[in-house]
C-alpha positions in Angstrom: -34.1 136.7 -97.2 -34.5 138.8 -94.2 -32.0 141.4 -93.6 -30.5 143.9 -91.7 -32.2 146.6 -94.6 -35.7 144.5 -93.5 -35.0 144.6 -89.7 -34.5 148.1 -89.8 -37.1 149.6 -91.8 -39.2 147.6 -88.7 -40.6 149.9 -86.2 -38.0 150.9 -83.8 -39.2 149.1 -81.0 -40.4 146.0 -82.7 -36.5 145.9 -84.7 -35.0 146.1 -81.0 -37.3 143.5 -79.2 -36.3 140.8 -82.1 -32.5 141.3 -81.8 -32.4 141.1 -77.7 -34.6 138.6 -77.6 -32.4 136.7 -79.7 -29.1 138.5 -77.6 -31.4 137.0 -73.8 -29.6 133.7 -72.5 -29.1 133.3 -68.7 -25.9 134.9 -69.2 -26.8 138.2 -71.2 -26.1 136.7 -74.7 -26.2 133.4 -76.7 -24.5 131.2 -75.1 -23.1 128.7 -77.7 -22.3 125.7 -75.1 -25.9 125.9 -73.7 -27.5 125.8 -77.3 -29.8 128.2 -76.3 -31.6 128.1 -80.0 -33.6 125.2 -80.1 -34.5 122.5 -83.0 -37.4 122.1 -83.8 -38.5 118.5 -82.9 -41.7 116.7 -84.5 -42.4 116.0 -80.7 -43.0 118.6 -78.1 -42.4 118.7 -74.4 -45.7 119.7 -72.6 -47.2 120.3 -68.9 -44.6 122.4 -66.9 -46.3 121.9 -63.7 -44.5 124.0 -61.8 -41.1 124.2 -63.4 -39.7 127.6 -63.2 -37.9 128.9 -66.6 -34.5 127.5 -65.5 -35.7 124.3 -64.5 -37.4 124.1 -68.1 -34.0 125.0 -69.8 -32.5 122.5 -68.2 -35.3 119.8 -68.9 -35.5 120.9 -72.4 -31.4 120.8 -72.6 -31.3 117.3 -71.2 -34.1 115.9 -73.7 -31.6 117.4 -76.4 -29.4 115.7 -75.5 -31.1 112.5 -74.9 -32.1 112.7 -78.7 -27.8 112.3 -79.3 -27.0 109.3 -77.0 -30.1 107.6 -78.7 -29.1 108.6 -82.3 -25.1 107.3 -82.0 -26.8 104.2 -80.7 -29.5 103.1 -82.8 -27.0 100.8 -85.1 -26.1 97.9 -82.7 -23.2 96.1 -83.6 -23.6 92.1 -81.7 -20.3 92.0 -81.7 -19.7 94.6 -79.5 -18.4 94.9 -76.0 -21.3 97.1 -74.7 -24.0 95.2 -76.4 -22.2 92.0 -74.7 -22.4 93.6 -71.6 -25.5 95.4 -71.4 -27.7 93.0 -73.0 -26.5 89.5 -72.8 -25.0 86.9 -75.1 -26.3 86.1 -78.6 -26.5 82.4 -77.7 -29.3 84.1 -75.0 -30.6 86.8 -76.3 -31.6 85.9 -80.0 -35.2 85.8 -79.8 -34.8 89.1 -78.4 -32.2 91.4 -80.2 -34.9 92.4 -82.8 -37.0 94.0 -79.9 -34.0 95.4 -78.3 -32.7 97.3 -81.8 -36.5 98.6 -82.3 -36.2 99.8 -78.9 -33.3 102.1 -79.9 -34.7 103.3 -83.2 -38.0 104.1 -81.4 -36.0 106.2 -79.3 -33.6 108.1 -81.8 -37.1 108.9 -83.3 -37.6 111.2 -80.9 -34.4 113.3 -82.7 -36.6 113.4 -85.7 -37.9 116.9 -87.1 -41.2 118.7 -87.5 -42.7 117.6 -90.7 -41.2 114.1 -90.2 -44.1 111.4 -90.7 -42.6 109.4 -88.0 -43.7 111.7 -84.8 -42.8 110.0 -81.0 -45.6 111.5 -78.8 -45.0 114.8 -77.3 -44.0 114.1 -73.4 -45.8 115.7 -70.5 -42.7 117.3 -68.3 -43.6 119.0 -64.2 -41.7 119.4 -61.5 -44.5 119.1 -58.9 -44.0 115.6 -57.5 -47.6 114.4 -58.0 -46.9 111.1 -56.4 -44.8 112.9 -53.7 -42.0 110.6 -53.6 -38.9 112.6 -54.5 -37.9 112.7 -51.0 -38.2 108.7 -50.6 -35.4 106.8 -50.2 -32.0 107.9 -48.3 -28.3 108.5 -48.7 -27.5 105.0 -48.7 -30.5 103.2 -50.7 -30.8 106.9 -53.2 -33.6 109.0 -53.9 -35.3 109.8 -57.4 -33.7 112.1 -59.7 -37.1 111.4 -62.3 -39.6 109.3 -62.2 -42.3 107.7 -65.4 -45.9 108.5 -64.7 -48.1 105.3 -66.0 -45.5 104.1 -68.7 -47.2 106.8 -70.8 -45.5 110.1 -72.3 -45.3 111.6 -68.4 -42.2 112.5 -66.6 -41.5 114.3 -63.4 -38.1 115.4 -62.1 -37.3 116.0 -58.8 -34.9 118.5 -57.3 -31.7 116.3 -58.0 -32.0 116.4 -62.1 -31.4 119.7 -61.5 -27.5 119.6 -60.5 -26.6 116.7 -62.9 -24.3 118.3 -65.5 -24.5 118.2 -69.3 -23.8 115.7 -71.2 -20.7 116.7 -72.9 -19.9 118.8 -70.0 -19.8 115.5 -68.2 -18.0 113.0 -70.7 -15.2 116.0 -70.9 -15.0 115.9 -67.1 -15.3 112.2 -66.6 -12.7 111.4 -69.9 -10.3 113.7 -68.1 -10.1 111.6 -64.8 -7.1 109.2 -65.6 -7.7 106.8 -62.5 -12.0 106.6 -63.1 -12.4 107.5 -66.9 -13.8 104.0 -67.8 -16.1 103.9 -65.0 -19.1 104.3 -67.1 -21.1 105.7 -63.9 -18.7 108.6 -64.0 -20.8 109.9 -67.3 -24.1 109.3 -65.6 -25.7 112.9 -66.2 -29.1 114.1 -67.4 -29.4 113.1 -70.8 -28.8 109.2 -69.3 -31.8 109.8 -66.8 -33.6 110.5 -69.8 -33.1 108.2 -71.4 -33.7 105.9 -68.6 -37.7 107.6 -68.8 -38.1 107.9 -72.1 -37.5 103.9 -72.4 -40.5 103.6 -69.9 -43.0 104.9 -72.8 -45.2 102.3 -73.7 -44.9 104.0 -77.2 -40.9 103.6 -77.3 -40.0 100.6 -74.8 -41.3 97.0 -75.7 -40.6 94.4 -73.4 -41.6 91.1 -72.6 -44.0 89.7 -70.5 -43.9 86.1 -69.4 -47.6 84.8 -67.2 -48.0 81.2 -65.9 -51.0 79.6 -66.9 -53.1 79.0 -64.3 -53.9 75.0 -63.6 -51.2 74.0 -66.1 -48.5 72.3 -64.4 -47.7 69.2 -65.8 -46.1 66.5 -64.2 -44.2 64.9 -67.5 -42.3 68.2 -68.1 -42.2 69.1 -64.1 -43.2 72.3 -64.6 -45.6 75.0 -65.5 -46.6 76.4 -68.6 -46.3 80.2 -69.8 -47.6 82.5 -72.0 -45.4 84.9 -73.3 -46.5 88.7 -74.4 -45.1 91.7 -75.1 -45.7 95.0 -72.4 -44.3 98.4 -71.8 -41.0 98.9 -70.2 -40.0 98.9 -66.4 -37.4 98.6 -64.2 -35.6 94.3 -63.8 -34.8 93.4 -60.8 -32.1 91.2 -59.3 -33.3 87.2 -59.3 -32.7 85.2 -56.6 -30.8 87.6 -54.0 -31.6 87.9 -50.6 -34.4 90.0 -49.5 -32.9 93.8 -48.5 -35.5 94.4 -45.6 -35.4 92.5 -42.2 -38.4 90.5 -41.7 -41.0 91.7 -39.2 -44.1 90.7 -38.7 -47.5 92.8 -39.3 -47.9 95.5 -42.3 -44.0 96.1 -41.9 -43.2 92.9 -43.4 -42.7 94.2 -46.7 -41.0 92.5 -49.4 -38.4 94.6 -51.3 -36.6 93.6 -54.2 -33.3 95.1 -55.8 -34.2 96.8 -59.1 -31.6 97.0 -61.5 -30.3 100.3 -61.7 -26.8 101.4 -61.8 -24.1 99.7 -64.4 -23.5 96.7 -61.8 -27.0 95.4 -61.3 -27.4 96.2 -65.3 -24.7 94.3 -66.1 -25.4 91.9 -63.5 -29.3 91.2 -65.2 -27.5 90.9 -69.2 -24.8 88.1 -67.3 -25.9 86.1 -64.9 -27.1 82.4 -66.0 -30.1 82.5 -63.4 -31.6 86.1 -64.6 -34.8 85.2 -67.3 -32.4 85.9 -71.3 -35.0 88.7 -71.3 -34.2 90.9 -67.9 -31.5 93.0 -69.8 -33.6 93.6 -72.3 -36.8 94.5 -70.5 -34.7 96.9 -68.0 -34.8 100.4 -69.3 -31.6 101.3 -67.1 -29.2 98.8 -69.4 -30.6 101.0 -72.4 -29.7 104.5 -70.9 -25.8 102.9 -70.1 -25.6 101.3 -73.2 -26.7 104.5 -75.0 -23.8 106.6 -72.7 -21.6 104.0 -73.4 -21.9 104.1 -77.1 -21.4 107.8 -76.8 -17.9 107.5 -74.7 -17.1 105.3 -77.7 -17.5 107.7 -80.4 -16.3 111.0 -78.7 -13.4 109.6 -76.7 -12.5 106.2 -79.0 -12.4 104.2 -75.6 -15.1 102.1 -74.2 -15.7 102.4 -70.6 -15.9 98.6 -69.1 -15.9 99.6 -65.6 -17.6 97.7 -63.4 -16.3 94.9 -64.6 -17.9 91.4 -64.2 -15.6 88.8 -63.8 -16.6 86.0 -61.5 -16.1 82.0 -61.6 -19.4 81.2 -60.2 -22.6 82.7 -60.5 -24.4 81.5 -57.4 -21.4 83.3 -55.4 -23.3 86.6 -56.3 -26.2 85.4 -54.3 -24.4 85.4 -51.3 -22.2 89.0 -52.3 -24.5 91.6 -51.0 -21.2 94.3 -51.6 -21.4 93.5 -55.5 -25.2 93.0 -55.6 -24.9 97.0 -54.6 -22.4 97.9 -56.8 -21.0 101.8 -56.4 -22.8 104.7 -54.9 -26.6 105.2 -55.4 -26.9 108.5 -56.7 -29.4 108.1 -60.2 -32.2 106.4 -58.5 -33.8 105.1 -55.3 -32.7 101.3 -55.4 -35.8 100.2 -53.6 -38.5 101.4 -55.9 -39.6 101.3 -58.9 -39.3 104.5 -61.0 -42.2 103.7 -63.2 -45.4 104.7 -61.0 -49.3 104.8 -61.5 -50.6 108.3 -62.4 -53.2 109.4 -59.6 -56.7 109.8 -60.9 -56.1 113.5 -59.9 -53.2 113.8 -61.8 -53.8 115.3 -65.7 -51.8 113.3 -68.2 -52.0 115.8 -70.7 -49.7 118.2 -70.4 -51.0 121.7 -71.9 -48.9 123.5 -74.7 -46.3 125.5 -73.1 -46.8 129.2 -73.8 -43.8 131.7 -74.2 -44.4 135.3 -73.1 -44.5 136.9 -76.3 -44.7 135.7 -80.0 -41.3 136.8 -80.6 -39.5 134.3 -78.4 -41.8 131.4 -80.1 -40.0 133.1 -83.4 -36.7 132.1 -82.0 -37.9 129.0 -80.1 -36.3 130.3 -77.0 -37.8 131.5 -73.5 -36.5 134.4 -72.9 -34.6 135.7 -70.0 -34.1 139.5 -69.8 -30.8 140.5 -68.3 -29.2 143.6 -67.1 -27.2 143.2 -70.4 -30.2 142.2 -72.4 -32.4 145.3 -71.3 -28.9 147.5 -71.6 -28.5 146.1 -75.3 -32.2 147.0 -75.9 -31.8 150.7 -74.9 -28.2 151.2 -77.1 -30.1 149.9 -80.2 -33.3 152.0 -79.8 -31.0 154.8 -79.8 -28.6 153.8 -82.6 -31.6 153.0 -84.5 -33.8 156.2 -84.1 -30.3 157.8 -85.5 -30.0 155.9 -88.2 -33.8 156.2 -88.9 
């Protein structure tokens, strides 16, 4: 075992590097809340295109955290409230509920450990908008907070990840707010937009894919035939609503569709009669809300139902453009797909993130030196040249 005897018969300077290296956090000192020391995941996060060491932290926190919602949810229970909800009834969702529960275990793997056989692939991280669209969108339609490069392993994450709070900062916040505590959109926060993204993975997400064939309508059964495959994971959208652009004529005329983002168009996709019995489970939003949801249940023993979707007719919500839009758009730009293609001068392997010295890749931290850090450093290269 290393100890303090070990630490100290190090040279001086080597002894006092180790310990405030392991004292740096943004604060001066190890912050327990901020979980400053890492574990060590069998998967890595990669790239850093131009993510300053804060923004990293806070990437690298919020995939942490991810790894927790995924883990309390990868046992669904049919009888449940949220699964009702997020994913649809049994009587309409059995051919599906196997993909949907090897969705969730595929994403709790990423919570498993180096040396695990099992091994998610690492995920390219950046901050530097490649498809330069985290200014799209506006106050009333959102904007991106992250978006999925390609369905693969490729995430970037705009400006407005970076004020979401904590996870269990934000369920303690959230829980504590008697008159919106089961709003589940109150405990939208970072580790729900990833898991939104990490659901877009072709590697994690499954969903299902349904063609027509072409030249096969057939006038005894009035219709057309399909074929049915399986795909990677994107974003639902809302069937049969009415179009949310004004029709012009010329290149403007561009059709737009309501993608199913936020917990009223989610729930809205699992409900509905005239949404395909596969939308829920295609749409990697109901996943992330689920997963929050499931994570309300176990910290706070209540679930959080609100919005709740209690109508007599489903063709009225054709014609309600106020519930089609459910709350505030704050996690996503409504319009547009978060899912996008990668450029072909975009790299899609991220290079292995390099720490600035071998020590901190001892501690698995990056290291921030501090007034208090570098003050710590000089009192114990003095104390120890004493006791030396």
């Amino acid at each position: 075992m290393f100890t303090l005897q070990h630490l100290l018969s190090l040279p001086v300077f080597l002894s006092t590097t180790l310990i405030a290296h392991a004292l740096a956090a943004g604060t001066g000192f190890i912050d327990s809340e901020s979980n400053t020391l890492k574990t060590n995941f069998a998967a890595q996060l990669t790239g850093g295109e131009k993510c300053d060491d804060d923004k990293f932290q806070q990437i690298r926190d919020g995939f942490n955290e991810m790894t927790v919602l995924f883990r309390n949810a990868a046992r669904v229970d049919w009888n449940g409230q949220a699964e009702l909800e997020y994913f649809g009834r049994q009587d309409r969702i059995g051919n599906y509920t196997s993909m949907i529960e090897e969705n969730l275990i595929r994403a709790a793997q990423y919570a498993n450990l180096k040396g695990n056989a099992t091994r998610n692939p690492d995920i390219h991280v950046r901050c530097d908008d490649p498809n330069n669209v985290c200014n799209e969108g506006n106050k009333k339609e959102g904007k991106h907070v992250a978006y999925n490069i390609g369905n693969e392993p490729h995430i970037n994450f705009c400006k407005r990840y970076f004020n979401l709070d904590p996870l269990d900062t934000k369920v303690e916040k959230a829980a504590a707010k008697g008159d919106t505590s089961k709003d589940i959109m109150q405990y939208y926060n970072r580790a729900t937009v990833w898991a939104r993204q990490v659901m877009h993975i072709s590697a994690v997400g499954t969903a299902v894919t349904e063609k027509v064939v072409p030249n096969s309508y057939s006038d005894s059964t009035g219709g057309w035939a399909t074929s049915v495959s399986n795909g990677a994971m994107n974003t639902s959208i809302l069937a049969g609503v009415r179009n949310g652009k004004l029709n012009t004529v010329g290149p403007n005329d561009i059709q737009t569709f309501k993608y199913a983002y936020g917990a009223t168009r989610a729930k809205l996709v699992a409900m509905l009669s005239f949404q395909m019995p596969y939308d829920a489970a295609n749409n990697a939003e109901n996943y992330a809300l689920y997963a929050q949801a499931r994570y309300v249940i176990q910290k706070k023993n209540f679930y959080p139902n609100v919005p709740i979707m209690q109508f007599g007719d489903d063709m009225a919500v054709l014609a309600n453009e106020q519930l089609q839009d459910g709350g505030e758009k704050k996690y996503a730009c409504y319009d547009d797909p978060d899912v996008l293609p990668r450029k072909t001068d975009t790299n899609s392997i991220g290079a292995p993130l390099q720490t600035s010295s071998a020590t901190s890749s001892m501690f698995g931290i990056r290291p921030k030196w501090t007034g208090q850090a570098l003050y710590a450093t000089l009192a114990l290269c003095l104390l120890l040249s004493i006791l030396a």
